[in-house]
C-alpha positions in Angstrom: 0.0 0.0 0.0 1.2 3.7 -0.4 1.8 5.4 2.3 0.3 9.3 1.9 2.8 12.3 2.0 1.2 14.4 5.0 2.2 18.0 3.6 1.7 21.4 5.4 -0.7 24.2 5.2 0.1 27.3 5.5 -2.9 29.2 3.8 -6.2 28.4 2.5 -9.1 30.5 1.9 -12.7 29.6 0.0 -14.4 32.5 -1.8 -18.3 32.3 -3.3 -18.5 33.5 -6.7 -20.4 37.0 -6.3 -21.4 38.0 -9.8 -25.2 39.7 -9.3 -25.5 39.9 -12.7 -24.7 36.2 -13.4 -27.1 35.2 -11.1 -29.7 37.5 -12.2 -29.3 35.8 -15.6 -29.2 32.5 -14.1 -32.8 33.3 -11.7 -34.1 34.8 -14.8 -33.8 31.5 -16.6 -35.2 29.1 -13.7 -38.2 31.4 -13.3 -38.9 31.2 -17.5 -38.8 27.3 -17.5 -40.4 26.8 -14.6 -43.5 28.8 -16.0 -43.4 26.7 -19.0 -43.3 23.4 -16.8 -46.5 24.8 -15.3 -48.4 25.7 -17.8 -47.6 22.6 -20.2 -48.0 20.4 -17.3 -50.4 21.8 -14.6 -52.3 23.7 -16.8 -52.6 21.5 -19.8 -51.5 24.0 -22.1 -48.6 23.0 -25.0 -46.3 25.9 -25.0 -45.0 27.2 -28.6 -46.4 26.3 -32.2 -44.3 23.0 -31.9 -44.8 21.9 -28.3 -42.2 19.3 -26.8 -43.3 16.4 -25.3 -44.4 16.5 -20.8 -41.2 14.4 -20.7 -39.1 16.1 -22.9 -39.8 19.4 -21.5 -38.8 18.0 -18.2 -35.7 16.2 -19.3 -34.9 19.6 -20.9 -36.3 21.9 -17.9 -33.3 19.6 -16.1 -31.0 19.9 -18.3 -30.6 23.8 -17.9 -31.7 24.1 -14.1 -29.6 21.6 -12.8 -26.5 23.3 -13.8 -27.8 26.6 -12.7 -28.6 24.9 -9.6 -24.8 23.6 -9.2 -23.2 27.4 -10.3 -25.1 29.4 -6.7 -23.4 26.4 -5.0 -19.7 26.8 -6.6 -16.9 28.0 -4.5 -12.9 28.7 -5.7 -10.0 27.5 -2.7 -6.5 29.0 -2.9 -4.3 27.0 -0.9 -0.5 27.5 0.1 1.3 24.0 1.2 4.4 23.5 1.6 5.5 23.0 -2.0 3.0 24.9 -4.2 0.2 26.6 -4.4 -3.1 25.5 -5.7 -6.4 27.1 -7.3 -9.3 25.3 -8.1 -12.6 25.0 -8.1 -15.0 23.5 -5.6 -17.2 20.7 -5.7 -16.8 19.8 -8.9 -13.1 20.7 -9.7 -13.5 22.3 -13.7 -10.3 23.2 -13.1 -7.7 22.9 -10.9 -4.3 25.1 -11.2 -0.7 24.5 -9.7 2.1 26.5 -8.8 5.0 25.1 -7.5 7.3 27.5 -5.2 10.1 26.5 -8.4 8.0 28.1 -10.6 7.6 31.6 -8.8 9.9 34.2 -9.7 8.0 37.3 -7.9 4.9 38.1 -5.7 3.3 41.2 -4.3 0.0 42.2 -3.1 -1.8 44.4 -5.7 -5.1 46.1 -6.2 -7.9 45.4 -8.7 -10.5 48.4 -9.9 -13.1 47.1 -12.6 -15.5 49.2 -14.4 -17.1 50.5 -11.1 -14.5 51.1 -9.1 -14.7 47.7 -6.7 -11.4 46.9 -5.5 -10.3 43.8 -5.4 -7.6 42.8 -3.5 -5.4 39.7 -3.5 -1.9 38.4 -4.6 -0.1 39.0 -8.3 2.0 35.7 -9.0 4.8 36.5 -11.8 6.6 32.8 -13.2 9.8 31.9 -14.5 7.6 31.6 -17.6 7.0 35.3 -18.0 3.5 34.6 -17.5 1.4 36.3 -14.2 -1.0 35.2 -12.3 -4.3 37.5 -9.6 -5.3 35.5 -6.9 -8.1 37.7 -5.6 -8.5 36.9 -1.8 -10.0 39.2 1.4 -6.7 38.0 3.1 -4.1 39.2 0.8 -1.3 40.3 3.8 -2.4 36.0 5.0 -2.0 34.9 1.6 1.4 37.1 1.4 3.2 35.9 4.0 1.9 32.0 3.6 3.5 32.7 0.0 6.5 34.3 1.6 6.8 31.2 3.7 6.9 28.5 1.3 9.5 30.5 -0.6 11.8 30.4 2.5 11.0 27.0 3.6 12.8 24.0 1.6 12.3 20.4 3.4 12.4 22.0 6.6 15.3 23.9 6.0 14.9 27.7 6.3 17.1 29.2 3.2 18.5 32.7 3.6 
C-alpha cells in the first residue's frame, strides 16, 4: 500500500462566486422554464407552435436548471502548502491550477478596480515563464506571508 505524504498548510481561503448579474441571468432562466413546466403540465396548455413532449420538457427543464442549480453552489479554494500553491474549483473541480514554489519568480500584493471602481484585492503571481498570475482573496497580507513562507522554507530547511 502507499503510504500518503502528510504536507503542510500554510494558507487556504474559500471565496463564493459574487457576480449579481450572473445570477440575475441565471434566476431569470429558472423562473422562465419553470413557468413553461406549469403551464404545459399543470395547466394542460402545450407551449409554442411546436410543443415538446411533458417528458421532454422535463428532461430539458433539467438539463438547464440543474446546472444553474450547481453554479449558486460553486466555491474557488487557494491553498498555500508547503511546496506549491493550488487554485481550483470546488465541488466539482472544472479546473484545478498548480504552482509550485520553483515556478515563482516574484509576488506582491496588488489592487484590482473594474469598471465600477470595486477593488479587489489579492496576490499578483509572476513565473519563470513570463506569464502572471491574480489571486483575488479578502486576506491578501495572510496569503502574502503564507507565499512568503513557502519560498523560505525548503524540506524543513529555512534558506537565507
Amino acid at each position: 500500500m502507499k503510504e500518503k505524504k502528510i504536507t503542510t498548510i500554510y494558507f487556504t481561503e474559500k471565496q463564493d462566486i459574487k457576480h449579481f448579474w450572473i445570477r440575475i441571468v441565471l434566476l431569470f432562466e429558472v423562473i422562465v422554464f419553470s413557468g413553461i413546466i406549469y403551464r404545459q403540465l399543470i395547466m394542460g396548455k402545450p407551449v409554442g407552435p411546436y410543443p415538446v413532449s411533458d417528458s421532454g420538457l422535463v428532461i430539458l427543464s433539467l438539463l438547464f436548471i440543474i446546472p444553474v442549480g450547481i453554479l449558486f453552489l460553486i466555491k474557488i479554494k487557494i491553498t498555500v502548502s508547503r511546496d506549491e500553491i493550488c487554485y481550483k474549483m470546488i465541488p466539482m473541480g472544472l479546473f484545478k491550477y498548480k504552482i509550485s514554489r520553483r515556478q515563482l519568480k516574484n509576488f506582491s500584493i496588488e489592487t484590482k478596480s473594474n469598471s465600477k471602481n470595486i477593488k479587489t484585492y489579492g496576490l499578483k503571481l509572476e513565473l519563470k515563464n513570463k506569464k502572471s498570475l491574480f489571486l483575488p482573496s479578502r486576506k491578501p497580507k495572510s496569503l502574502l506571508q503564507a507565499v512568503e513562507r513557502m519560498v523560505k522554507e525548503h524540506d524543513g530547511i529555512v534558506t537565507k
